[in-house]
VOGU-3710 file (C-alpha; in Angstrom, 3 decimals, decimal comma):
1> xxxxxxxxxx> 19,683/-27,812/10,403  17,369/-27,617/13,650  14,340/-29,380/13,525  11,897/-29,910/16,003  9,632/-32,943/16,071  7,553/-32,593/18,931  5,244/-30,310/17,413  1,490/-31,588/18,641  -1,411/-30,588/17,067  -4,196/-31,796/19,375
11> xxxxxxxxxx> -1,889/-31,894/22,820  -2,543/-28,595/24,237  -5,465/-26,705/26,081  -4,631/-23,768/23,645  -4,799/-25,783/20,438  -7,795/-27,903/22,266  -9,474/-24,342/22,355  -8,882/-23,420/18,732  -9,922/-26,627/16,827  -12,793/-26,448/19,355
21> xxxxxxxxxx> -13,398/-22,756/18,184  -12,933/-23,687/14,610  -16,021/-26,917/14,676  -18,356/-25,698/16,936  -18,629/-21,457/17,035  -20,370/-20,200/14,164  -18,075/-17,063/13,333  -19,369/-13,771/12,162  -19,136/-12,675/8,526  -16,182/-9,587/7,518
31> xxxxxxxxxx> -17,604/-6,499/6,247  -15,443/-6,364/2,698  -15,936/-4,223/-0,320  -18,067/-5,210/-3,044  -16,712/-5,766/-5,832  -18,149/-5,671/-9,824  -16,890/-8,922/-12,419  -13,441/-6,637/-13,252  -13,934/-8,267/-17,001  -11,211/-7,534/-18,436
41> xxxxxxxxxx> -9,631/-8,350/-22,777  -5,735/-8,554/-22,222  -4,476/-9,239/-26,275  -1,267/-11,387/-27,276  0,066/-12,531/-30,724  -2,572/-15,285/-31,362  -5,667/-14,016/-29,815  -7,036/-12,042/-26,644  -7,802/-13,706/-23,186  -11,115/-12,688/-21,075
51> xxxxxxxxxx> -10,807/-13,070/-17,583  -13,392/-12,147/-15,159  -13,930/-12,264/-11,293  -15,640/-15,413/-10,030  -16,912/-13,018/-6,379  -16,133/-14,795/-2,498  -19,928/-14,550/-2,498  -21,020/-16,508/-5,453  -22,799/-19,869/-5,393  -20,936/-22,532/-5,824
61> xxxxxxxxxx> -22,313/-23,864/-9,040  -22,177/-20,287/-11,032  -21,657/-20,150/-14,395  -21,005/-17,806/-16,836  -21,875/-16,879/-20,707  -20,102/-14,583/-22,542  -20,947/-11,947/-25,445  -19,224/-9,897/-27,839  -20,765/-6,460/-29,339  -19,626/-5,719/-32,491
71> xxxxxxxxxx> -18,916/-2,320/-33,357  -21,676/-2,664/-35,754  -24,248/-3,190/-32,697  -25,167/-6,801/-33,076  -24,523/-8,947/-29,946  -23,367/-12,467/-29,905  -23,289/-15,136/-27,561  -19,322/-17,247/-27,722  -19,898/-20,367/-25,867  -22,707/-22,549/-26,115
81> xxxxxxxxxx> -22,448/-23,836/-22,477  -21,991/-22,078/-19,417  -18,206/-21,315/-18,420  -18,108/-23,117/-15,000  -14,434/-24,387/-14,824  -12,775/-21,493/-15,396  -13,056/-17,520/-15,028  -11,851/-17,230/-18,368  -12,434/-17,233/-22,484  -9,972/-17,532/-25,075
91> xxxxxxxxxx> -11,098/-15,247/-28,169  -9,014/-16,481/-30,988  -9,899/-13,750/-33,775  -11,463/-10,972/-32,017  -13,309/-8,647/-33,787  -11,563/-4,710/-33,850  -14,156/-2,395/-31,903  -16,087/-5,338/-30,368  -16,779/-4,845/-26,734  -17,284/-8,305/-24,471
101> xxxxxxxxxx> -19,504/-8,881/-21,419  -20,045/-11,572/-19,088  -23,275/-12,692/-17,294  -23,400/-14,808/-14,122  -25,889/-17,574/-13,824  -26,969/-20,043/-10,834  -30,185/-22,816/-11,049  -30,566/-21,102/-14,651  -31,545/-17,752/-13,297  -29,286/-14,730/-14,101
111> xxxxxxxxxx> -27,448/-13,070/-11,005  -26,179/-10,180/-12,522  -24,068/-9,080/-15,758  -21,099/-7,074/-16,443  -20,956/-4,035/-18,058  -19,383/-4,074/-21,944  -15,822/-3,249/-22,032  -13,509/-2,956/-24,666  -10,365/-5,015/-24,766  -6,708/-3,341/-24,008
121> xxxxxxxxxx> -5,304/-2,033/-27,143  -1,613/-3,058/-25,793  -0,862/-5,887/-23,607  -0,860/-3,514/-20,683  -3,239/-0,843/-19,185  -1,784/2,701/-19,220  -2,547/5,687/-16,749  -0,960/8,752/-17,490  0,764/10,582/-14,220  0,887/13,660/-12,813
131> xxxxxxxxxx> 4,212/12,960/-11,346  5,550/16,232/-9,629  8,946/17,267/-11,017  11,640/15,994/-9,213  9,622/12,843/-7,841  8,931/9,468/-9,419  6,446/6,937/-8,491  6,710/4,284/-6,047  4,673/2,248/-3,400  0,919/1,719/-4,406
141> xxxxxxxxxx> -2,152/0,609/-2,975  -5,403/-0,218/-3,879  -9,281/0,373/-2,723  -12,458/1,159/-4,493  -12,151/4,987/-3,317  -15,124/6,241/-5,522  -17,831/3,469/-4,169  -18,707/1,740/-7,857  -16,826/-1,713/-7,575  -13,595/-0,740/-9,251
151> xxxxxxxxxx> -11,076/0,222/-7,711  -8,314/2,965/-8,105  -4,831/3,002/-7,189  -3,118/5,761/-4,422  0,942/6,177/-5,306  2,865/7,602/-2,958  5,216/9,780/-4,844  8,876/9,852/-3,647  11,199/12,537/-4,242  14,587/12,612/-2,602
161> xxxxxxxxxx> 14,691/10,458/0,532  17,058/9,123/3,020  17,420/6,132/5,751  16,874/6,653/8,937  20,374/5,830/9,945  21,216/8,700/7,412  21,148/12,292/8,169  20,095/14,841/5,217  17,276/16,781/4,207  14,255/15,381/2,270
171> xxxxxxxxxx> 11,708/16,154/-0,036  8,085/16,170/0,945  5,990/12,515/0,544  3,539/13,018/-1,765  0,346/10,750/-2,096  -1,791/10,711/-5,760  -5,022/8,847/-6,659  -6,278/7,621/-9,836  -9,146/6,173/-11,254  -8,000/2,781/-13,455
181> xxxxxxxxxx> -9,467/5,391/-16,701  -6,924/7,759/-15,841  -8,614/10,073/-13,933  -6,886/12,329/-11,372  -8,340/12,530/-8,256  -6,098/14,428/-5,795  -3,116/15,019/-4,050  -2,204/14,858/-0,746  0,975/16,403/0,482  2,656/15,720/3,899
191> xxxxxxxxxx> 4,651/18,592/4,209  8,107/18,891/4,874  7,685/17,399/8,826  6,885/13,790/7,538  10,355/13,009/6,306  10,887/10,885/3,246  12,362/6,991/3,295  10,743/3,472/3,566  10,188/3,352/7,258  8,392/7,292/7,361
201> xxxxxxxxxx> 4,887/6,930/5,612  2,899/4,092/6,052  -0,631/4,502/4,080  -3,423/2,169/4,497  -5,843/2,604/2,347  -9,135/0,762/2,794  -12,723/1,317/3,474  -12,731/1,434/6,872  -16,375/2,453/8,368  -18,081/0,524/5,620
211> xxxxxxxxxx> -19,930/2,901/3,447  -18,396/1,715/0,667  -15,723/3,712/-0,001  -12,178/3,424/0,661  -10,560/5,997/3,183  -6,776/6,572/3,828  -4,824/6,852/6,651  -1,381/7,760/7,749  0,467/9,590/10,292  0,767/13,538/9,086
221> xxxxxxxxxx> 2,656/16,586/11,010  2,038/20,752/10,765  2,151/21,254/7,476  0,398/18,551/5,879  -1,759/19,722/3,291  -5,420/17,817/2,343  -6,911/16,478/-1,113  -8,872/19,347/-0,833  -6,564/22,300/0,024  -6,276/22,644/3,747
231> xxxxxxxxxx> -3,593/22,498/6,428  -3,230/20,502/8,829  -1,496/22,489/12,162  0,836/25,396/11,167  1,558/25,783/7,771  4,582/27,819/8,831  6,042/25,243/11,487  9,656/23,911/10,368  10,823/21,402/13,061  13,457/19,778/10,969
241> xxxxxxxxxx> 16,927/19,766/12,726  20,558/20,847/11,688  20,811/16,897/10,058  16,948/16,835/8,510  15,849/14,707/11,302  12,275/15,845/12,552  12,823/14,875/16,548  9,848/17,650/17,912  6,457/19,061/17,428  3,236/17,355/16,847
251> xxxxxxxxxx> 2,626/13,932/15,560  -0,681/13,597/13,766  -2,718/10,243/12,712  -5,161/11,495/9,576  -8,289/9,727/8,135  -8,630/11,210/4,810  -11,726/10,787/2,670  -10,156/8,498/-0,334  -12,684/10,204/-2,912  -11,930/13,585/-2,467
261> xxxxxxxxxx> -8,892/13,675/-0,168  -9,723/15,472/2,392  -8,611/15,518/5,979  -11,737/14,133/8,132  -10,118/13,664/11,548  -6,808/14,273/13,265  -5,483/13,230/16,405  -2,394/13,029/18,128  -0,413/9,800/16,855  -0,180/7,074/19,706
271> xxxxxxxxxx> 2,822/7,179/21,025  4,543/10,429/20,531  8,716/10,106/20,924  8,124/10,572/24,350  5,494/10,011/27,004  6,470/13,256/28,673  7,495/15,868/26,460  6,267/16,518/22,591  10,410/17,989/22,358  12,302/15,623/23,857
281> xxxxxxxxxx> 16,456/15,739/24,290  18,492/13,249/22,562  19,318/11,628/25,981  15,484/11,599/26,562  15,190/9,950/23,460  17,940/7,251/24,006  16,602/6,217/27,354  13,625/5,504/25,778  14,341/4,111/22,083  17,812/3,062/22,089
291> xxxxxxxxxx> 19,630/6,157/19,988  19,110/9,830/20,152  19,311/11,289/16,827  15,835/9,650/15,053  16,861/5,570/13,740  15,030/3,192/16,222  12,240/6,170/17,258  11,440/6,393/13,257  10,481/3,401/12,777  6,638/2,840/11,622
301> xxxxxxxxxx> 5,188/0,039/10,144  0,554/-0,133/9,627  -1,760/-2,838/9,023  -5,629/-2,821/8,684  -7,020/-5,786/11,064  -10,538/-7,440/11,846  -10,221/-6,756/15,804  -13,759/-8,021/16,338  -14,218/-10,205/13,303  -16,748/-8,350/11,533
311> xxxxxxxxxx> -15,225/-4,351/10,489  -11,931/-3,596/9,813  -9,598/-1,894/11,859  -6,223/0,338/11,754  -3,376/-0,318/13,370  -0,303/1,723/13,851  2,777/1,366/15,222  6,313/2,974/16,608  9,179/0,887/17,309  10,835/-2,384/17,044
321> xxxxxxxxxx> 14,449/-3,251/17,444  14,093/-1,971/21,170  10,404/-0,370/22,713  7,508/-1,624/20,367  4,121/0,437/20,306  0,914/-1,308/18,509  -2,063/1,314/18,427  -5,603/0,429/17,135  -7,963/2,574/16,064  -11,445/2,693/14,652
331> xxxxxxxxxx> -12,954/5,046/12,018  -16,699/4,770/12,295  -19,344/6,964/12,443  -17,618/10,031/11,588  -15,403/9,232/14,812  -11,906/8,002/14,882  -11,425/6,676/18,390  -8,942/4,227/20,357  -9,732/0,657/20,681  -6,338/-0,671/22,419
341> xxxxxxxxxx> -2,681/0,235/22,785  0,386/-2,266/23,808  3,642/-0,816/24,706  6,373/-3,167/25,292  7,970/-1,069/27,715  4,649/-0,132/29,397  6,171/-0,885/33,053  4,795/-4,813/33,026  7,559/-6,648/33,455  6,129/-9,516/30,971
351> xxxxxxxxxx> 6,042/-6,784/27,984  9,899/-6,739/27,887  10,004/-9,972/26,174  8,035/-8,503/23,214  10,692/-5,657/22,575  12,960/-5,942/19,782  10,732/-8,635/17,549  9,934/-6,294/14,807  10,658/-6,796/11,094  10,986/-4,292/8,515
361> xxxxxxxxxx> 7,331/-5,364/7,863  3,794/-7,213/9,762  1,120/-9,825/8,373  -2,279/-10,023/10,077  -3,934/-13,326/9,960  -6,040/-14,884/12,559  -4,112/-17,453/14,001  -6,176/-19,193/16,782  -8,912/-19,585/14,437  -11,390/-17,463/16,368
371> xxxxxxxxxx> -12,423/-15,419/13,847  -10,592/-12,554/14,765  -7,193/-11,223/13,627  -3,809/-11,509/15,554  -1,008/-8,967/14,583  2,107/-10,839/13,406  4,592/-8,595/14,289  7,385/-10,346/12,986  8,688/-12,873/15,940  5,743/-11,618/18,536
381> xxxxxxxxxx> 2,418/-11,794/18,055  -0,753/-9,696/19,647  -4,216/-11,483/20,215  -7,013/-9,544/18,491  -7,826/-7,657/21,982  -4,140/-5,970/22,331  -2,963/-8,506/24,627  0,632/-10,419/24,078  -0,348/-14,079/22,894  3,635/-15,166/22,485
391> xxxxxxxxxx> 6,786/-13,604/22,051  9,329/-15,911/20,202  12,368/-14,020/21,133  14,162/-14,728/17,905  14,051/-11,248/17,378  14,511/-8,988/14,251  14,574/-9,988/10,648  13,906/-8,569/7,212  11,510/-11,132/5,430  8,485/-13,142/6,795
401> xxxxxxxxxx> 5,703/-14,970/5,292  2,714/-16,032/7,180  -0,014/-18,644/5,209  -1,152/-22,541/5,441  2,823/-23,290/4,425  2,706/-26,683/5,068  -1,516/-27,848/4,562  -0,102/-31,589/6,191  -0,408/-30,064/9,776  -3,163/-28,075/11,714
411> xxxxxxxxxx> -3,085/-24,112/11,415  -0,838/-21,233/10,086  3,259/-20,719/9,685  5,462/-18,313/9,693  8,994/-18,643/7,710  11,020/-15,708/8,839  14,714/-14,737/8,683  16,608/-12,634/10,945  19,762/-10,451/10,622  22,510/-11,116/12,915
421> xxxxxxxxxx> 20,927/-13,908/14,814  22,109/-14,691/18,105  20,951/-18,167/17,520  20,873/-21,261/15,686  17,359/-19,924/14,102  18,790/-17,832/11,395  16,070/-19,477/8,789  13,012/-20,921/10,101  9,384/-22,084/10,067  7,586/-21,783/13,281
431> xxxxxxxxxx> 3,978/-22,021/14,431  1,909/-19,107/14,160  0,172/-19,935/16,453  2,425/-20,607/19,313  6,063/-19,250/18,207  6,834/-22,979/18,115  10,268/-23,422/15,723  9,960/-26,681/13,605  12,751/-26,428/11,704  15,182/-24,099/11,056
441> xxxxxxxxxx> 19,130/-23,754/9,788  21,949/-21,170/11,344  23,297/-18,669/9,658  25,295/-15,504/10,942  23,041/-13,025/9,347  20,260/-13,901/6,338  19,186/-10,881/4,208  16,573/-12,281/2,161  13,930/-15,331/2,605  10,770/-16,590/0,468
451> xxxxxxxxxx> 8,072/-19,497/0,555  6,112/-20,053/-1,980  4,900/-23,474/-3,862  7,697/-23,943/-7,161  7,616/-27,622/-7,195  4,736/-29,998/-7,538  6,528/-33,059/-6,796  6,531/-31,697/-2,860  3,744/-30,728/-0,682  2,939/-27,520/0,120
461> xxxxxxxxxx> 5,542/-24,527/-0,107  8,898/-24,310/-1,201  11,261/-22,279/1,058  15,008/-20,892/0,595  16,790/-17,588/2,173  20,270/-15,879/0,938  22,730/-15,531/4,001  26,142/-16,970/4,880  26,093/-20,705/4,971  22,626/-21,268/3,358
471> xxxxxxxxxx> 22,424/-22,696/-0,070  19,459/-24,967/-1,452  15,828/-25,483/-1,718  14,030/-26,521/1,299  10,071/-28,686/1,780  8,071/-27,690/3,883  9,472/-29,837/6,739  12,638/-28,759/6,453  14,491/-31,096/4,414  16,822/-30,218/1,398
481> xxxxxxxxxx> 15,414/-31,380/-2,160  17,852/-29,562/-4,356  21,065/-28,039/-4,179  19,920/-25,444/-6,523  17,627/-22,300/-5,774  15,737/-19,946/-8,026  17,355/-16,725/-9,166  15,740/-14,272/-6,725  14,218/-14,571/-3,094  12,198/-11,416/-2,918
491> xxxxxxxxxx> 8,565/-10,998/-4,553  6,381/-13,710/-5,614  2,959/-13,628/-8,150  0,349/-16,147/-9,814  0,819/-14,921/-13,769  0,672/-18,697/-15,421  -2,018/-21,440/-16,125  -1,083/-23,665/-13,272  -1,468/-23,767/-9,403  2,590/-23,065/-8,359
501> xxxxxxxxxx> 3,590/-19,413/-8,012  5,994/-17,667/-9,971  9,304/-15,223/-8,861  8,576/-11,476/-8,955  11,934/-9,633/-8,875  11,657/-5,933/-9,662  9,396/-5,777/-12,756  10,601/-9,373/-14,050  8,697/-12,780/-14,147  10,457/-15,940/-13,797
511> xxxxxxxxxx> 9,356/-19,499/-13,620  11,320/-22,330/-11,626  12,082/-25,171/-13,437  11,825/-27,518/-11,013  13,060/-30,522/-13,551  16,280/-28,820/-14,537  16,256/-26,604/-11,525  17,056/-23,596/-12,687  15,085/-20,518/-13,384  13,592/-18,792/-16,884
521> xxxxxxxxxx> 12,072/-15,754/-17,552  8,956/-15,530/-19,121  8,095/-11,818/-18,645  10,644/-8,906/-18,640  9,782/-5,620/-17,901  12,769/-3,869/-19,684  10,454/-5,152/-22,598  8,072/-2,572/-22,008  10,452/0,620/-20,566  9,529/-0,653/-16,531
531> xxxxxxxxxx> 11,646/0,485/-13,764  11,794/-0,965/-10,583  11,474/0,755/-6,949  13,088/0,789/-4,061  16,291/-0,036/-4,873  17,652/-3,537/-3,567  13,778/-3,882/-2,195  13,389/-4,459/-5,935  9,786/-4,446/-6,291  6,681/-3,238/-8,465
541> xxxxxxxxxx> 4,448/-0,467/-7,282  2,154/-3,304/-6,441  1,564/-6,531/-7,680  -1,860/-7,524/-6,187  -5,133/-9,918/-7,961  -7,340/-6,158/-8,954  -8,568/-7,086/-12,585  -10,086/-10,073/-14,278  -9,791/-14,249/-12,413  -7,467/-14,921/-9,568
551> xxxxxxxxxx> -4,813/-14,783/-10,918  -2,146/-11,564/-10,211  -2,020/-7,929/-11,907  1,582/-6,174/-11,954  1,670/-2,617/-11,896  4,679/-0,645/-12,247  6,286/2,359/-13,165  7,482/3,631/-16,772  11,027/4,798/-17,066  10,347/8,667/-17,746
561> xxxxxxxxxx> 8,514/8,197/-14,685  5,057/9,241/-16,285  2,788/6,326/-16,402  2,100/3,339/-14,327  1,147/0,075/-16,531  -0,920/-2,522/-15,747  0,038/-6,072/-16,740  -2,653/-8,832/-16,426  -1,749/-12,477/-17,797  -2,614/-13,423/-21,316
571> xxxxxxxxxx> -2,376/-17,088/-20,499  -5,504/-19,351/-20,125  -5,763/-21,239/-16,896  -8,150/-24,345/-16,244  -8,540/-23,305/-12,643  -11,336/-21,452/-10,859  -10,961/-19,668/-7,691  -12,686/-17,282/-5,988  -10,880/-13,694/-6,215  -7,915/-13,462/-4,017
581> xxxxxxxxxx> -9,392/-10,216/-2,948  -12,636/-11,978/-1,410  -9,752/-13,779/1,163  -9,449/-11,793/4,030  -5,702/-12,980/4,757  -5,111/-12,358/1,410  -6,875/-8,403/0,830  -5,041/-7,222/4,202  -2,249/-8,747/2,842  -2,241/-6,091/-0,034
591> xxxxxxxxxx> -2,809/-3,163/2,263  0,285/-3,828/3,703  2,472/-4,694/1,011  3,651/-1,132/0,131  4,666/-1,020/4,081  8,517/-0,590/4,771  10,646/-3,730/3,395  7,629/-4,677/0,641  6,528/-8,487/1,045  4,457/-10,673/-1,247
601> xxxxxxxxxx> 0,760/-11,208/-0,238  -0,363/-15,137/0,688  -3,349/-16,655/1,323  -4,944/-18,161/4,615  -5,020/-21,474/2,350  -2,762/-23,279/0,722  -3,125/-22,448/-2,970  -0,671/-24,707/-4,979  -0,395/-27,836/-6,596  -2,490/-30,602/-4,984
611> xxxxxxxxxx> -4,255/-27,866/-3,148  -8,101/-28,775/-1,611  -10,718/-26,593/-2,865  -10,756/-23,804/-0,605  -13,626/-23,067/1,575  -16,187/-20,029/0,831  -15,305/-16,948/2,596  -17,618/-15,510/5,664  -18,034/-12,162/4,576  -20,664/-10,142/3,799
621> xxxxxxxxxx> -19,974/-7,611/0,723  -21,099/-3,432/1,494  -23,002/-1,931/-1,391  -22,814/1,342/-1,967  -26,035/3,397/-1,879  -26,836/3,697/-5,433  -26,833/-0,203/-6,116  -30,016/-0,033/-3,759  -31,318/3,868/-4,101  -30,345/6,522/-0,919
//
């Protein structure tokens, strides 16, 4: 193992800057959606839980009474004192056809009170599919598309695909959106010039000119055809090669309404395969990407940022085991315009350094504490303003986390692993906010790597990686504290009653046992006919906090490939947090999470065992116009 002990905190002009940022510049407040109390009735064998939403706006001291309506029409009142340690009600014997409500007070004055809802007949929520034949669903994504404080889901729906590295014909990506009732909204197809695979279609969806509804966006081609019926370019174009590879014609970047789906601007995607030519040669290609035949030029990963630290922005990118293109762009006021571009191979001989640091996926967190996002794209990292704050040069790897890993020491981390490393870095935590390794351990080439908190007898996360040579659980600083590791290293989710995260692999649950170190499963999807996407990416359609407290939903697909389900915990918890959805690290974390190699989302805070209350959110929530009248 490498570590690196002369990490310091307050010894630099840059970190000087940020703590200086972080005590004495009031920072602006984030545009984010608003959100309604999600109540929501999940049953089990010996009762039914409530859990409700406890909002990134709401006074400290809120509290919270809850009713029942009986299906008789009499209304009841549960507790006798206000809920405040908790975001959730046990209902031992609940009453068939009662619906529940909640109502938020603060200084004994009412601030606002749910609408009744009727508890979930099954432990899970069902929502029938349209599923076109042939297809099944996979990646999903959330945003409150519709403008009423729920939200609804977007699927992108995946027929036959391939890997870049693999020539063949695909089927057309497919994109679906449903209300959490089961309503079908629309369906956008890309047409057969967006080819199918992980690393093709990257959808953000999020509400991105804050009115209150949630657009999407993602790069489209001739052919593409709208929510609402129309084409985008010629509907007759076919510029797929002898292998299936699409290597010419236009490249589009769409904002679609996310009500309707509709196509509401189009422009050329930034950058094309080549800077000269829309129909480049293979050895145009090569000279530019590294290969000629469509791998390294294929290569897209998205992200929705705060640029400015106040309205969301999209980013979009090409590139990253050789020439890496980041793109930003801003949807507002019926405009979708630049706001920066960085090109690694841009003719500035300092941009080199930045080519070839991709992963298979991004974070976005603000990591000099300014108020303003940085892209973390994986071992390089762009200031909010496009610029290149540091380039590790530990190049490309398959898994990264970025969140307060260790809360001992001042700022953000990144634990990353990287294939084929041509140093002693294979597994390591670094500084996020100067590239900084602490610690690390070799390895000739790590596929898999997760940090999370599993143990309470150690602060702050947990961290282990499969790859040759590793074995073992490591703390956060480094150190080996059992010669054991969980079951899986791939997803991760909040389901129990206590502060330490549990292993999402596939549709499965599993708790570390951190006494007899080993791991147990406490939910199985098989259990309820759940498939898995993605193959060895072995993950959910999402798993992201969308319904009742803080705590994480699962959603994932049915076997016959006609319903997604929607599993929220049925166990109590004694903790109250805000809604993970209120954290900006944490909501951008879940518009990214279908992107490429899918990653679990973190927050900007450590939230674990021993964890400090974390500190109130500066955002400012958009209403939608009929909260306050046109």
């Amino acid at each position: 193992m490498t570590i690196n002990k002369s990490r310091i905190i307050l010894g630099s002009a840059i970190t000087c800057i940020v703590l200086l940022a972080q005590t004495n510049i009031s920072l602006g407040q984030r545009q984010m959606e608003f959100l309604e109390r999600g109540l929501v009735g999940v049953p089990s064998e010996d009762g039914m839980l409530l859990s409700w939403r406890m909002l990134g706006t709401d006074p400290d001291q809120v509290g919270f009474h809850v009713f029942e309506q009986t299906a008789s029409g009499e209304t009841k009142q549960l507790n006798d004192e206000l809920v405040t340690k908790s975001t959730n009600y046990w209902v031992a014997n609940p009453e068939k056809g009662s619906a529940y409500m909640v109502k938020a007070y603060s200084g004994g004055k009412l601030q606002d009170e749910s609408d009744p809802v009727l508890p979930w007949e099954k432990p899970y929520l069902s929502i029938p599919l349209k599923t076109p034949e042939g297809y099944t669903p996979n990646d999903a994504s959330v945003g409150d598309l519709t403008g009423d404080g729920r939200y609804e889901i977007v699927i992108h729906m995946t027929g036959k695909g391939h890997d870049n590295s693999h020539k063949g014909f695909t089927d057309e990506p497919i994109l679906h959106a449903y209300t959490l009732e089961g309503e079908f909204l629309w369906e956008i197809n890309l047409g057969r010039n967006i080819r199918e695979g992980a690393h093709y279609t990257q959808f953000m969806v999020y509400d991105l000119d804050g009115d209150g509804k949630a657009e999407l966006a993602c790069k489209t081609a001739d052919g593409t055809r709208d929510g609402a019926g129309q084409v985008i370019g010629d509907a007759a174009a076919d510029h797929r090669n002898e292998d299936g590879y699409i290597l010419k014609g236009p490249e589009f970047l769409t904002v679609f309404n996310g009500e309707i789906g509709a196509a509401m601007a189009t422009v050329d995607y930034v950058p094309g395969r080549h800077p000269e030519t829309q129909n480049p040669s293979p050895d145009q290609m090569n000279k530019v990407w590294g290969d000629g035949y469509g791998n390294r030029l294929d290569r897209f990963l998205a992200g929705i940022a705060y640029l400015d630290g106040e309205r969301p922005s999209l980013i979009m990118s090409r590139g990253y085991y050789t020439r890496t293109v980041i793109a930003a762009w801003n949807w507002r006021d019926g405009e979708l315009t630049q706001e920066w571009v960085f090109d690694s191979h841009d003719g500035n001989p300092e941009h080199l350094t930045y080519a070839g640091q991709g992963f298979h996926s991004l974070s976005i967190a603000d990591v000099d504490g300014d108020g303003k996002d940085e892209i973390i794209f994986g071992s390089m990292v762009l200031d909010n303003d496009g610029t290149g704050l540091y380039s590790s040069g530990l190049g490309h790897g398959d898994a990264m986390h970025v969140s307060n890993i260790d809360p001992s020491i001042q700022g953000l981390e990144v634990f990353g692993i990287h294939e084929r490393a041509q140093h002693p870095h294979a597994a390591n935590l670094r500084d996020a906010l100067t590239g900084e390794v602490l610690w690390s351990y070799p390895s000739e080439d790590v596929g898999r790597g997760l940090s999370i908190d599993i143990d309470p007898r150690h602060e702050g996360h947990e961290c282990w990686a499969l790859g040759e040579g590793l074995s073992g659980l490591w703390n956060v600083k480094g150190e080996e504290i059992s010669s054991q590791r969980p079951s899986s290293c791939n997803m991760a989710i909040w389901w129990d009653g206590d502060l330490l995260r549990e292993l999402l692999d596939g549709v499965n649950i599993d708790k570390w046992d951190y006494e007899q170190e080993t791991s147990r499963r406490i939910f199985s999807g098989e259990d309820f006919q759940l498939l898995k996407n993605n193959g060895t990416k072995s993950n959910p359609c999402l798993s992201a906090d969308i319904l009742g407290d803080w705590r994480e939903e699962l959603l994932a697909r049915t076997e016959d490939g006609k319903e997604l389900r929607i599993f929220s915990t049925p166990l109590p918890t004694d903790h109250r947090l805000y809604t993970l959805m209120h954290n900006p690290h944490y909501r951008l974390s879940i518009a990214w999470q279908n992107v490429a190699y899918n990653q679990p989302p973190h927050t900007d805070y450590f939230l674990g065992a021993g964890m400090e209350k974390p500190a109130k959110p500066k955002i400012r929530l958009v209403q939608w116009d009929k909260r306050f009248g046109d």
